[in-house]
mmJSON file of the N, C-alpha and C atoms, coordinates in Angstrom:
{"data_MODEL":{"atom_site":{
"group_PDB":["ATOM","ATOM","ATOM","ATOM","ATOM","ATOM","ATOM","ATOM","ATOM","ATOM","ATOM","ATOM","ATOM","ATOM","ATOM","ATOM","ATOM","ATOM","ATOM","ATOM","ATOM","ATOM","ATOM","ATOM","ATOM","ATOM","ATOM","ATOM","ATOM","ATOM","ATOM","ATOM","ATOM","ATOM","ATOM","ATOM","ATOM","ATOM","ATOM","ATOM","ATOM","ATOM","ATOM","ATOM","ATOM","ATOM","ATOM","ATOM","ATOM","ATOM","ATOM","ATOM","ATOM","ATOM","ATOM","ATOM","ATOM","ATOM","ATOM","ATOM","ATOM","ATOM","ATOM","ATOM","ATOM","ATOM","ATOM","ATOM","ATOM","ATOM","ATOM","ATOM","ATOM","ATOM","ATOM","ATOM","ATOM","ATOM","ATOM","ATOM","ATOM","ATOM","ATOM","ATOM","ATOM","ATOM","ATOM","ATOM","ATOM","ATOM","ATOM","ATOM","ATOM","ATOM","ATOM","ATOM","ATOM","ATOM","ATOM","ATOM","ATOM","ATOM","ATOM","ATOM","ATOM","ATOM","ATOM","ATOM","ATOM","ATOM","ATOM","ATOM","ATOM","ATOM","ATOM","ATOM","ATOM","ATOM","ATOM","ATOM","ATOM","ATOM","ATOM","ATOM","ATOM","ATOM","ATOM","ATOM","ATOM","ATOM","ATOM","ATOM","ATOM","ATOM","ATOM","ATOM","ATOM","ATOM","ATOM","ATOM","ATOM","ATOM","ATOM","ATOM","ATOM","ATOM","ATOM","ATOM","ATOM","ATOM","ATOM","ATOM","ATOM","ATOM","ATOM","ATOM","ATOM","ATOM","ATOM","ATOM","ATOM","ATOM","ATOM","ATOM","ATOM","ATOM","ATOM","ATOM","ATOM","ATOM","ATOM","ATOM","ATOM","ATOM","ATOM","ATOM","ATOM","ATOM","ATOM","ATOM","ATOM","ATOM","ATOM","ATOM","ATOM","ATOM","ATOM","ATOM","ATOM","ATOM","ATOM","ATOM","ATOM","ATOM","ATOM","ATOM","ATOM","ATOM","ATOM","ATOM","ATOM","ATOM","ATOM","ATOM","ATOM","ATOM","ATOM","ATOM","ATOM","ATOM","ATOM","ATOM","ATOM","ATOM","ATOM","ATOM","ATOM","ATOM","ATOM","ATOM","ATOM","ATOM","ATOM","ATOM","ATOM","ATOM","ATOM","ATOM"],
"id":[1,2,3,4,5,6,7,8,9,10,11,12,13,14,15,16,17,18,19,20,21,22,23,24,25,26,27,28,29,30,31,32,33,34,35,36,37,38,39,40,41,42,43,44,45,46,47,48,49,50,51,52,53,54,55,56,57,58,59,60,61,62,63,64,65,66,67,68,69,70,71,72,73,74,75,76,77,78,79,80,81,82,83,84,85,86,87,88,89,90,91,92,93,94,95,96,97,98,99,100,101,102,103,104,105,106,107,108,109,110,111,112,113,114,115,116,117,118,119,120,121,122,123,124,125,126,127,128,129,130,131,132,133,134,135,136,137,138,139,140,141,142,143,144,145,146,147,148,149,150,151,152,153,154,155,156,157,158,159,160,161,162,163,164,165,166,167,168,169,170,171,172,173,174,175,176,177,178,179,180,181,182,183,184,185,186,187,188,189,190,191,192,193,194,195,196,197,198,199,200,201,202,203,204,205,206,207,208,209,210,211,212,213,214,215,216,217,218,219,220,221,222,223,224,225,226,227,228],
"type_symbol":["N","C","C","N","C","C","N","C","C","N","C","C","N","C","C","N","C","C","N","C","C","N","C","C","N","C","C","N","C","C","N","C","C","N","C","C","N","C","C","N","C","C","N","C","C","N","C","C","N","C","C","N","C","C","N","C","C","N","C","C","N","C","C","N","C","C","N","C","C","N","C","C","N","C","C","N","C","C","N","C","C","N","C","C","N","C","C","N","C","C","N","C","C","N","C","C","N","C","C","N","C","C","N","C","C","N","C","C","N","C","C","N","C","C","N","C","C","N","C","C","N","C","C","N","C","C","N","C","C","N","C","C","N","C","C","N","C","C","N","C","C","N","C","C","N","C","C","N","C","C","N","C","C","N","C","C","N","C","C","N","C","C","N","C","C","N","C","C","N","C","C","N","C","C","N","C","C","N","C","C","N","C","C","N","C","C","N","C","C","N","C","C","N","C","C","N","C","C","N","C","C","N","C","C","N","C","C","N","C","C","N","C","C","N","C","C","N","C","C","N","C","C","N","C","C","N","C","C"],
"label_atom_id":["N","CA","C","N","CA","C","N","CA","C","N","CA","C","N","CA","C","N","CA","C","N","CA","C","N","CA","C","N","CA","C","N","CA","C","N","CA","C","N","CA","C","N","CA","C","N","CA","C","N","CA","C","N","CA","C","N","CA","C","N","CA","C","N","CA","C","N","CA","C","N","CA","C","N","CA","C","N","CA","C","N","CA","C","N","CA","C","N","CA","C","N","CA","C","N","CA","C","N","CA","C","N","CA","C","N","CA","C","N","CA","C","N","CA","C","N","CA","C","N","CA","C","N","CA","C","N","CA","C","N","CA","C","N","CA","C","N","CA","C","N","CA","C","N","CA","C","N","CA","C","N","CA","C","N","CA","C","N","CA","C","N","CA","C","N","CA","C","N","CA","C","N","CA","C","N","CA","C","N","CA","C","N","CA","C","N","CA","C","N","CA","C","N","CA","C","N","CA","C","N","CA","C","N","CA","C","N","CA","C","N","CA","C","N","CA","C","N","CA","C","N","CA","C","N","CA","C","N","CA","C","N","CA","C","N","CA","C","N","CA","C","N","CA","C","N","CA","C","N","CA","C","N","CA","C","N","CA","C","N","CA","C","N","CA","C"],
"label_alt_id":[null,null,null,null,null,null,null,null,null,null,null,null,null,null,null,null,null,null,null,null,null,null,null,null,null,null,null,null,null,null,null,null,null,null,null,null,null,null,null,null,null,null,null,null,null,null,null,null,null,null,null,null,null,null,null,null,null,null,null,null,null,null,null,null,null,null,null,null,null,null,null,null,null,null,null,null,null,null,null,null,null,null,null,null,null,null,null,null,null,null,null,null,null,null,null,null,null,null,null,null,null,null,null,null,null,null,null,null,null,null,null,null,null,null,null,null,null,null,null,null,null,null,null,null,null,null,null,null,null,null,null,null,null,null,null,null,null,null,null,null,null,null,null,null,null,null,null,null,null,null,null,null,null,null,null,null,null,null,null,null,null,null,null,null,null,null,null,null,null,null,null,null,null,null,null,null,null,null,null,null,null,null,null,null,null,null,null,null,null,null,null,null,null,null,null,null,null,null,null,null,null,null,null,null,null,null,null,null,null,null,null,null,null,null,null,null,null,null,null,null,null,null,null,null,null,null,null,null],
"label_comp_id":["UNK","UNK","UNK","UNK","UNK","UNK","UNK","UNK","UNK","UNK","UNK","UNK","UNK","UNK","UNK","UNK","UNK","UNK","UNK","UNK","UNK","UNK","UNK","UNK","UNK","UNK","UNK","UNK","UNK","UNK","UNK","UNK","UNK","UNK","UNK","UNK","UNK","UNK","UNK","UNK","UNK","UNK","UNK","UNK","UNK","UNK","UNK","UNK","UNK","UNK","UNK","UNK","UNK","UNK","UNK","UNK","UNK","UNK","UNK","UNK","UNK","UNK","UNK","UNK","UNK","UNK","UNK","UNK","UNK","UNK","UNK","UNK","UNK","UNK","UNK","UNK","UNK","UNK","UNK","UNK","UNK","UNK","UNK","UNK","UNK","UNK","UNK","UNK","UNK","UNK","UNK","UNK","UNK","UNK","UNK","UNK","UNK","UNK","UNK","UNK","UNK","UNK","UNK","UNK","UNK","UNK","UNK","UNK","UNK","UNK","UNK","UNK","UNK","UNK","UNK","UNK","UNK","UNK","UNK","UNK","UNK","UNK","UNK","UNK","UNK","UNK","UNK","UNK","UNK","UNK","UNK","UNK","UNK","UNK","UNK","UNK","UNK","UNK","UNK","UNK","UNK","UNK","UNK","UNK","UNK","UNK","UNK","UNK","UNK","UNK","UNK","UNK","UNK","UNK","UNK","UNK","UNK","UNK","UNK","UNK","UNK","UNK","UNK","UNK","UNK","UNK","UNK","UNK","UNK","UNK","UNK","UNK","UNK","UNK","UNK","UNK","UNK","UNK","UNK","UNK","UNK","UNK","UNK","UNK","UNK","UNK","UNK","UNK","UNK","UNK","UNK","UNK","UNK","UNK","UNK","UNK","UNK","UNK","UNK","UNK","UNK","UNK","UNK","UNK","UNK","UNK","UNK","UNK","UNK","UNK","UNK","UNK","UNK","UNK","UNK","UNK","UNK","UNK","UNK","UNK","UNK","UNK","UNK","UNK","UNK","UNK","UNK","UNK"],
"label_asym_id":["A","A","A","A","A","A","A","A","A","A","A","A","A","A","A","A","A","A","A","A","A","A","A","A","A","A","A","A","A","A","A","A","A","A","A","A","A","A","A","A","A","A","A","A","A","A","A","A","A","A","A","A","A","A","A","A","A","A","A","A","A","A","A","A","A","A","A","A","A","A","A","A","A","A","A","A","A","A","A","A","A","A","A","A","A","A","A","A","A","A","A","A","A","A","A","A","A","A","A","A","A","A","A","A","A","A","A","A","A","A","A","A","A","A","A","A","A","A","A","A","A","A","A","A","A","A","A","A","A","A","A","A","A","A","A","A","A","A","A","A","A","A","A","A","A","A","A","A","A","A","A","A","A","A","A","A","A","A","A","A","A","A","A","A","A","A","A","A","A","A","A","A","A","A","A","A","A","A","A","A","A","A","A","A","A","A","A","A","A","A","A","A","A","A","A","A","A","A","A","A","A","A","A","A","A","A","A","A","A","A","A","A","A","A","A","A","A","A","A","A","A","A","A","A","A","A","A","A"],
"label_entity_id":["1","1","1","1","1","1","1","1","1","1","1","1","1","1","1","1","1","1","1","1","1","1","1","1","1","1","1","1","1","1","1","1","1","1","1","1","1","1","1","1","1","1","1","1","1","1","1","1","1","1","1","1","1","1","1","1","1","1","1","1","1","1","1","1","1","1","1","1","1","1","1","1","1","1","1","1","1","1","1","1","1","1","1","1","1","1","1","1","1","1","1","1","1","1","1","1","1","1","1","1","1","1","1","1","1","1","1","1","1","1","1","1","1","1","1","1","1","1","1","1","1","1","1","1","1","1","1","1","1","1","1","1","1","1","1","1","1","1","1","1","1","1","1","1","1","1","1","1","1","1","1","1","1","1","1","1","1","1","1","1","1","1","1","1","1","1","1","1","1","1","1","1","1","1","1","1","1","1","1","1","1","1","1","1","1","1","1","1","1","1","1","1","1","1","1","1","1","1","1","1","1","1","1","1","1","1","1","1","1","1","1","1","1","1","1","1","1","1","1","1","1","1","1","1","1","1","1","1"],
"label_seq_id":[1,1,1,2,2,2,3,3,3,4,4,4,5,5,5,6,6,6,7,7,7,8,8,8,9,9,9,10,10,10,11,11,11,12,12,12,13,13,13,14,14,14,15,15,15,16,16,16,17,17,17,18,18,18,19,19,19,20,20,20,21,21,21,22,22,22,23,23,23,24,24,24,25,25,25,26,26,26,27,27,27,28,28,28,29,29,29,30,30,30,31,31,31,32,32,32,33,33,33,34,34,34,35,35,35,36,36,36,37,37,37,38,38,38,39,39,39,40,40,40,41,41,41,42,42,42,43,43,43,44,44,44,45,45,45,46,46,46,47,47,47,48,48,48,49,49,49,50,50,50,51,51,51,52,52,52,53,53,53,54,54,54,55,55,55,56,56,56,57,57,57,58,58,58,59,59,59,60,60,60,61,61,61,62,62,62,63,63,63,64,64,64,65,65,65,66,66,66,67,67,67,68,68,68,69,69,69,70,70,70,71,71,71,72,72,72,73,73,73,74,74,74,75,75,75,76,76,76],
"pdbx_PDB_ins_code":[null,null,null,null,null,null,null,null,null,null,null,null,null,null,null,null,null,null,null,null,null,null,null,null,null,null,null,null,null,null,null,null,null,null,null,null,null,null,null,null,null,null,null,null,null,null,null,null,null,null,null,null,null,null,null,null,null,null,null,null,null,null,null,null,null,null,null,null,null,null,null,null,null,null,null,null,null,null,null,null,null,null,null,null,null,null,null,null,null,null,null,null,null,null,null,null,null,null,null,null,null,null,null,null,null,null,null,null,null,null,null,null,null,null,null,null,null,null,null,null,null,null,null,null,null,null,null,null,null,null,null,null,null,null,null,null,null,null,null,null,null,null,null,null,null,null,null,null,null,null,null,null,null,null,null,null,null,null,null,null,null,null,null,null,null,null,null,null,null,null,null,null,null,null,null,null,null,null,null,null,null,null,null,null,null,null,null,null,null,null,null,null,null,null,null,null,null,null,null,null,null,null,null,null,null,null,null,null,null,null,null,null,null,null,null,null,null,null,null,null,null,null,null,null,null,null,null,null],
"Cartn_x":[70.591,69.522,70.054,70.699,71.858,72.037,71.954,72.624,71.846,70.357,69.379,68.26,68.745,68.251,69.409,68.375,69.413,69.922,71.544,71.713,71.172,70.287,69.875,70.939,71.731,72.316,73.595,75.15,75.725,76.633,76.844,77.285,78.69,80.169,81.064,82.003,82.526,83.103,84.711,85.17,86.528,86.485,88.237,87.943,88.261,87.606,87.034,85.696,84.978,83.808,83.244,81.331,80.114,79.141,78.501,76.988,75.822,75.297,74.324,73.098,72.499,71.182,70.439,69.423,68.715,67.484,66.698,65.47,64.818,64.188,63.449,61.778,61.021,59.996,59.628,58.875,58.429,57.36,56.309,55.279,55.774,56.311,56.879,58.285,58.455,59.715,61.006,61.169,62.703,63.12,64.671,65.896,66.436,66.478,66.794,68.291,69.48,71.004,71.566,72.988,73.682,74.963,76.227,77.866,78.045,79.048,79.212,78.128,78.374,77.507,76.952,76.875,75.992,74.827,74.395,72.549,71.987,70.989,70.602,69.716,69.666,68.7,68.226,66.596,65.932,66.148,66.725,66.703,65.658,65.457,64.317,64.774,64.56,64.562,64.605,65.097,64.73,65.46,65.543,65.866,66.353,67.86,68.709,69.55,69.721,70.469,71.754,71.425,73.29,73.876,74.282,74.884,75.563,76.448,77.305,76.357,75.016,74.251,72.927,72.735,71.364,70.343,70.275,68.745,68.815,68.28,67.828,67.737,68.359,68.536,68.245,67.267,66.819,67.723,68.295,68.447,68.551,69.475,68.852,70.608,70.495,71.45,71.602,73.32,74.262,74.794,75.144,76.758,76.998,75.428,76.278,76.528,76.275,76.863,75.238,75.054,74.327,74.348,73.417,73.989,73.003,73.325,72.441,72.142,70.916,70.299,71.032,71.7,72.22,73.713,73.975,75.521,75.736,74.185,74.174,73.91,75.201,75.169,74.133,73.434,72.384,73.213,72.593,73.317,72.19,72.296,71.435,71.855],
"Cartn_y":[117.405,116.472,115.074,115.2,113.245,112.921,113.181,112.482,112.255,113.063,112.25,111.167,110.724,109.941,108.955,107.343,106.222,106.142,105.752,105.597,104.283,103.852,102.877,101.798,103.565,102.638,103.855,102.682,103.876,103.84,104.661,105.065,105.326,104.25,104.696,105.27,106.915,107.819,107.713,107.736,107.537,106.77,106.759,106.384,107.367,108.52,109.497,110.283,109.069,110.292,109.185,108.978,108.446,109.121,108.738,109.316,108.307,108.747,108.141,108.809,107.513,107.65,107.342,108.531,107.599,107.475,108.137,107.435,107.6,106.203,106.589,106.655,107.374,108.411,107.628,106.691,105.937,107.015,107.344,108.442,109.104,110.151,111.683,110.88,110.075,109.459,110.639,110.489,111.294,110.324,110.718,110.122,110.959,110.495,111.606,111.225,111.982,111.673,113.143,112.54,113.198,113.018,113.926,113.306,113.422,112.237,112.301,112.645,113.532,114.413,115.245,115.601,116.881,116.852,118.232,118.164,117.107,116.086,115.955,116.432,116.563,116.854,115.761,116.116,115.282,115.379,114.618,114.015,113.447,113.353,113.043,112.018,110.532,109.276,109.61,108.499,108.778,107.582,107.371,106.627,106.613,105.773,106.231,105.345,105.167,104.407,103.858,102.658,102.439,101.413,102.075,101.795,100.396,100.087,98.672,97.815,97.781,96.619,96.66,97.842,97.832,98.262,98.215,97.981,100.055,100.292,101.1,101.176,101.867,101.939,103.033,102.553,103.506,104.089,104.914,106.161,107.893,108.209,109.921,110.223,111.6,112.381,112.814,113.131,113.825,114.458,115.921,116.65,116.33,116.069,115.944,114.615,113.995,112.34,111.405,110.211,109.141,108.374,108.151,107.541,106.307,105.012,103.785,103.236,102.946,102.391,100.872,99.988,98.811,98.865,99.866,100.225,100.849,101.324,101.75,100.423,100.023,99.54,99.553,98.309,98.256,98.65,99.44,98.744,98.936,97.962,97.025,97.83],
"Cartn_z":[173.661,173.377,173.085,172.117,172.341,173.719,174.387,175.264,176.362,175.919,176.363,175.52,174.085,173.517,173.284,173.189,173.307,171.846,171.486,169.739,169.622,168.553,168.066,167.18,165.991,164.72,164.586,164.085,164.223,162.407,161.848,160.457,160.952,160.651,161.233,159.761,160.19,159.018,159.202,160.239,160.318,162.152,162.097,163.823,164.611,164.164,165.614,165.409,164.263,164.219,163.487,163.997,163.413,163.542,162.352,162.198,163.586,164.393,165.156,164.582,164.697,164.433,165.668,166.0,167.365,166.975,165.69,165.488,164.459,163.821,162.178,162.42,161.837,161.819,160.419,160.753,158.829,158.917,159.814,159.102,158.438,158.673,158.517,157.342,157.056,156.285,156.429,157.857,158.327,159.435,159.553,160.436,161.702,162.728,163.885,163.846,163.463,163.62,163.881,164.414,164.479,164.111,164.46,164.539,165.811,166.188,167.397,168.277,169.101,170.135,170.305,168.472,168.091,168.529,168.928,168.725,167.694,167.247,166.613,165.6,164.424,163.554,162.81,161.855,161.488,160.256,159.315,157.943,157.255,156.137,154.866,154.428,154.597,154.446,152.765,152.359,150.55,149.825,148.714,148.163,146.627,147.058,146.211,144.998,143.528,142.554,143.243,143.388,143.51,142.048,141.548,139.811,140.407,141.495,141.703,141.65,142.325,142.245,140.915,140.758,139.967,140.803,141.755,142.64,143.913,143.885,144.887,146.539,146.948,149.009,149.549,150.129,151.372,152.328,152.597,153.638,153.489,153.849,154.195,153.25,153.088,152.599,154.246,154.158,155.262,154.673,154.823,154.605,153.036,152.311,151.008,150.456,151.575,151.389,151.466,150.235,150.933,152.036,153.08,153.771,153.768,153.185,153.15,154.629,155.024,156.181,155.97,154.708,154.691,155.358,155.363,156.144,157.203,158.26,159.159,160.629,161.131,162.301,163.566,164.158,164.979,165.674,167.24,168.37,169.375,170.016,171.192,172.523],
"occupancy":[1.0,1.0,1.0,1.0,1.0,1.0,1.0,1.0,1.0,1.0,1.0,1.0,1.0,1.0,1.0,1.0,1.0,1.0,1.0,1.0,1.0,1.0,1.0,1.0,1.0,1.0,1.0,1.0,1.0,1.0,1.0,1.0,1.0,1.0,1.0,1.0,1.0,1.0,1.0,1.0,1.0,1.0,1.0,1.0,1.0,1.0,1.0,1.0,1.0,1.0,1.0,1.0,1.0,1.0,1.0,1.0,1.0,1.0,1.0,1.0,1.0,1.0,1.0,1.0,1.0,1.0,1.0,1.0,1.0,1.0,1.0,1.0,1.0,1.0,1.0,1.0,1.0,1.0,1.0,1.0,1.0,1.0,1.0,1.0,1.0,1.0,1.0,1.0,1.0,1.0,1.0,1.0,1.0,1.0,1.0,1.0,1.0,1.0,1.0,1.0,1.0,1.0,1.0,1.0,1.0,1.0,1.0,1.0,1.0,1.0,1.0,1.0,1.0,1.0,1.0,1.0,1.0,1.0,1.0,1.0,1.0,1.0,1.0,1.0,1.0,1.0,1.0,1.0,1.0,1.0,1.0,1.0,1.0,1.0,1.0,1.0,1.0,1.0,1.0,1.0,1.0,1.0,1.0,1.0,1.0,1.0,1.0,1.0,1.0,1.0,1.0,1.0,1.0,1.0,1.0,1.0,1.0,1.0,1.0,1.0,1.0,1.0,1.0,1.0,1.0,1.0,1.0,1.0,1.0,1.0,1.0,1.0,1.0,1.0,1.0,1.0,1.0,1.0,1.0,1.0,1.0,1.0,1.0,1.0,1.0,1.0,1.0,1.0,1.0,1.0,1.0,1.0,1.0,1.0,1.0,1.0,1.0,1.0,1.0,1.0,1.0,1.0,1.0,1.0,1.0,1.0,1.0,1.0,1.0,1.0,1.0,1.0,1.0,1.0,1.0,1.0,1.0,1.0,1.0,1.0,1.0,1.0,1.0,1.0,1.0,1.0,1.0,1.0],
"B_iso_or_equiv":[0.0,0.0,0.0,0.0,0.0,0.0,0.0,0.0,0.0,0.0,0.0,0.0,0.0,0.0,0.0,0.0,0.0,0.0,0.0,0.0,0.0,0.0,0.0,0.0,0.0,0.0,0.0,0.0,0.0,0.0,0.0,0.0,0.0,0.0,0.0,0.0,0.0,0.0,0.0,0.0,0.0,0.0,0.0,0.0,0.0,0.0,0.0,0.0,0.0,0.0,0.0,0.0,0.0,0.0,0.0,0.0,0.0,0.0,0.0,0.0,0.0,0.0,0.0,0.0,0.0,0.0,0.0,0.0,0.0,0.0,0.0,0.0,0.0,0.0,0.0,0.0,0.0,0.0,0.0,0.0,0.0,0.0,0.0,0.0,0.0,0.0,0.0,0.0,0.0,0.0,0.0,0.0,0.0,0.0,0.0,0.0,0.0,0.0,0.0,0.0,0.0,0.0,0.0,0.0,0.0,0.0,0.0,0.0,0.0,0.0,0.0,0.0,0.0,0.0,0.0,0.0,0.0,0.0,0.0,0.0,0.0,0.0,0.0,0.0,0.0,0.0,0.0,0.0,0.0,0.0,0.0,0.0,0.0,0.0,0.0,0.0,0.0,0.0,0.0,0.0,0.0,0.0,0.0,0.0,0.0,0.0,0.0,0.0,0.0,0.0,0.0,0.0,0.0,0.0,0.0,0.0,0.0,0.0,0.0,0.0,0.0,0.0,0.0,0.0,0.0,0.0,0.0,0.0,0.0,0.0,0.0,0.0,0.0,0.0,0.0,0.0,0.0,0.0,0.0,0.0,0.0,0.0,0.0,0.0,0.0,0.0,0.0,0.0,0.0,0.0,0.0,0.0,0.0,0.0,0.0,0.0,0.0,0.0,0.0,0.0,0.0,0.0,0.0,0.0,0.0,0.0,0.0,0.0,0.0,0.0,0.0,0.0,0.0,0.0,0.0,0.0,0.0,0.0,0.0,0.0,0.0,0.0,0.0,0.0,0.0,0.0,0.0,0.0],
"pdbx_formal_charge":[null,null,null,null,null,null,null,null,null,null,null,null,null,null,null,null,null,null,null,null,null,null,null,null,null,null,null,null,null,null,null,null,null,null,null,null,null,null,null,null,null,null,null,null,null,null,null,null,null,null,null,null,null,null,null,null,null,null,null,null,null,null,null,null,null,null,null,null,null,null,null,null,null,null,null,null,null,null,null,null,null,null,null,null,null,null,null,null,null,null,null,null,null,null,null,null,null,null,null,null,null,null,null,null,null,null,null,null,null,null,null,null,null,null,null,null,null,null,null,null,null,null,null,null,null,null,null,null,null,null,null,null,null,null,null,null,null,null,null,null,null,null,null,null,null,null,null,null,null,null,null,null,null,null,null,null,null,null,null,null,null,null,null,null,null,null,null,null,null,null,null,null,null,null,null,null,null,null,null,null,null,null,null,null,null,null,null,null,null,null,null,null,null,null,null,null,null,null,null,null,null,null,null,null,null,null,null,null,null,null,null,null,null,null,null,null,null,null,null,null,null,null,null,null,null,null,null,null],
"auth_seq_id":[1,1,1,2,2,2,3,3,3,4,4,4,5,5,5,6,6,6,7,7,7,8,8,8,9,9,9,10,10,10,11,11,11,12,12,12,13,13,13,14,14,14,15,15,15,16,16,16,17,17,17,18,18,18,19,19,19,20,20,20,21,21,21,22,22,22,23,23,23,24,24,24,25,25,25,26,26,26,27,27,27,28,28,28,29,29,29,30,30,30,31,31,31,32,32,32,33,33,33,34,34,34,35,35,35,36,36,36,37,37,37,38,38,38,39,39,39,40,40,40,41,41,41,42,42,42,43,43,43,44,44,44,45,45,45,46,46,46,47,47,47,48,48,48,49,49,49,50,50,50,51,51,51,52,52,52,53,53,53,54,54,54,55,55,55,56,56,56,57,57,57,58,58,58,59,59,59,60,60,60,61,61,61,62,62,62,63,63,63,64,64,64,65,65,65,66,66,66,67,67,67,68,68,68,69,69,69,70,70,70,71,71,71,72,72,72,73,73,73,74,74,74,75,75,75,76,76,76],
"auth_comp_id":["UNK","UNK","UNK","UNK","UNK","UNK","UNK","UNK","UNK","UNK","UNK","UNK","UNK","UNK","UNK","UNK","UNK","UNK","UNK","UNK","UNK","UNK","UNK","UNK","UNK","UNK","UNK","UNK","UNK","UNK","UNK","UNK","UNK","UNK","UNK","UNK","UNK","UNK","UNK","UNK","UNK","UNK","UNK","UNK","UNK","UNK","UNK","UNK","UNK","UNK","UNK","UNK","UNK","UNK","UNK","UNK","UNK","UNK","UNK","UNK","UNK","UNK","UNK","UNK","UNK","UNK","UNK","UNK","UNK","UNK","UNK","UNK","UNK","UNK","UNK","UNK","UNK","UNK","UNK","UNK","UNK","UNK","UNK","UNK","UNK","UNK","UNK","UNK","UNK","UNK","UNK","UNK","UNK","UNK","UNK","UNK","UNK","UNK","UNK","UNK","UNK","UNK","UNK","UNK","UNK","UNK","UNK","UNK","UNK","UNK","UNK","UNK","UNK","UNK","UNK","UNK","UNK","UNK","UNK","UNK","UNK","UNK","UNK","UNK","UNK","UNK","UNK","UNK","UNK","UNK","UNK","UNK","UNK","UNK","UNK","UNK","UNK","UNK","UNK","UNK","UNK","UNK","UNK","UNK","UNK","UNK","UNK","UNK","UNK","UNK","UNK","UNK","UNK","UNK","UNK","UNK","UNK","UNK","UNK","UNK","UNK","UNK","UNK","UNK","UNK","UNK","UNK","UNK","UNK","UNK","UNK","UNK","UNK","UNK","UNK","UNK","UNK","UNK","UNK","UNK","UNK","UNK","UNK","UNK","UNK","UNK","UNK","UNK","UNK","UNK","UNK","UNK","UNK","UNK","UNK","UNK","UNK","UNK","UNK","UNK","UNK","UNK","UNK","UNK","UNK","UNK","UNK","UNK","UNK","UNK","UNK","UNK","UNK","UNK","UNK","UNK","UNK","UNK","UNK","UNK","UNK","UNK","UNK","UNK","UNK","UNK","UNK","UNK"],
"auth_asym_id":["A","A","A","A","A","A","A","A","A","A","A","A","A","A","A","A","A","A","A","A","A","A","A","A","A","A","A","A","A","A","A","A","A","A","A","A","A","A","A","A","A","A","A","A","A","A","A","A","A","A","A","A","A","A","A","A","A","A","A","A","A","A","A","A","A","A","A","A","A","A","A","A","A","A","A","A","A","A","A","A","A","A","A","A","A","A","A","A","A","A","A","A","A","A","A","A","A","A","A","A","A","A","A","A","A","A","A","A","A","A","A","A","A","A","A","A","A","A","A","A","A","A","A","A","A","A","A","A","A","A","A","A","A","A","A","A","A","A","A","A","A","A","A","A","A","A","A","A","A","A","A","A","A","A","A","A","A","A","A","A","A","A","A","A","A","A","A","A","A","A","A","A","A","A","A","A","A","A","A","A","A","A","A","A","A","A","A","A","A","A","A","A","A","A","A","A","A","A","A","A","A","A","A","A","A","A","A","A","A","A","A","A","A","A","A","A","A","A","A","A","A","A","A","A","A","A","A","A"],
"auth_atom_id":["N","CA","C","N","CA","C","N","CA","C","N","CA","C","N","CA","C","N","CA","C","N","CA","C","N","CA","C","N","CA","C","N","CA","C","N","CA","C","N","CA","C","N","CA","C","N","CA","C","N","CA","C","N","CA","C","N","CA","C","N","CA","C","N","CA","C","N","CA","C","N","CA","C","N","CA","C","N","CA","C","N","CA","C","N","CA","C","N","CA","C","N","CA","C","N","CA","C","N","CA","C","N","CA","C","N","CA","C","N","CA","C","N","CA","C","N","CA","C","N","CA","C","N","CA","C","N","CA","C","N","CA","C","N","CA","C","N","CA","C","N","CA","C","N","CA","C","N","CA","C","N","CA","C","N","CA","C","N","CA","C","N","CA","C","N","CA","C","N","CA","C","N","CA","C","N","CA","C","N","CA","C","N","CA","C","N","CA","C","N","CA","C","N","CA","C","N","CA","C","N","CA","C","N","CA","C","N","CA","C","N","CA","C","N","CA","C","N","CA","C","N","CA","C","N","CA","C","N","CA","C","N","CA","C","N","CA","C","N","CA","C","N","CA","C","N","CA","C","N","CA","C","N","CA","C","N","CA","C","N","CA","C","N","CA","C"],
"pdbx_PDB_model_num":[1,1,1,1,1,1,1,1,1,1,1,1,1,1,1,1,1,1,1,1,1,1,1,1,1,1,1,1,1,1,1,1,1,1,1,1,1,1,1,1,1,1,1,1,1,1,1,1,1,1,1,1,1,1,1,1,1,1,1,1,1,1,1,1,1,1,1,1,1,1,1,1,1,1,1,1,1,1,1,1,1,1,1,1,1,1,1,1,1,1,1,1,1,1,1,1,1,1,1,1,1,1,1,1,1,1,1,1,1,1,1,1,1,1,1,1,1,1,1,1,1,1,1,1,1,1,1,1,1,1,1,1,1,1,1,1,1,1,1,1,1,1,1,1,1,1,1,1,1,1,1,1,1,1,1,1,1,1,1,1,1,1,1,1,1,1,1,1,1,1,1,1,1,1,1,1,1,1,1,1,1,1,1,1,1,1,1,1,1,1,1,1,1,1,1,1,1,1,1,1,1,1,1,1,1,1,1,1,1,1,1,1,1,1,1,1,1,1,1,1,1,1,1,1,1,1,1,1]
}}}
């Protein structure tokens, strides 16, 4: 299924592996991603404390991990 949807935004984890995102769902408040070239699955948008700034960021939990929509890369 990736690789028939375009990546929009990409979450880079090391240099042989990113989180792609190919699509956000504001109804349903979920994230269509994957790694690499995985199947994609749909994530639960949410919002999360970040203690460095004070203020609160929108994106989805991965693997355990936050993953902020402010650190997720467009791509055109």
């Amino acid at each position: 299924m990736s690789k028939c949807k375009k990546v929009i935004g990409a979450y880079p984890i090391c240099n042989t592996a990113s989180l792609n995102v190919y699509e956000i769902d504001d109804t349903n408040d979920r994230v269509l991603a994957s790694l690499n070239d995985m199947p994609p699955r749909w994530y639960k948008i949410r919002e999360a404390y970040d203690a460095d700034t004070g203020e609160y960021e929108m994106g989805f939990n991965y693997g355990g991990s936050f993953v902020p929509f402010s650190d997720v890369m467009k791509v055109d």
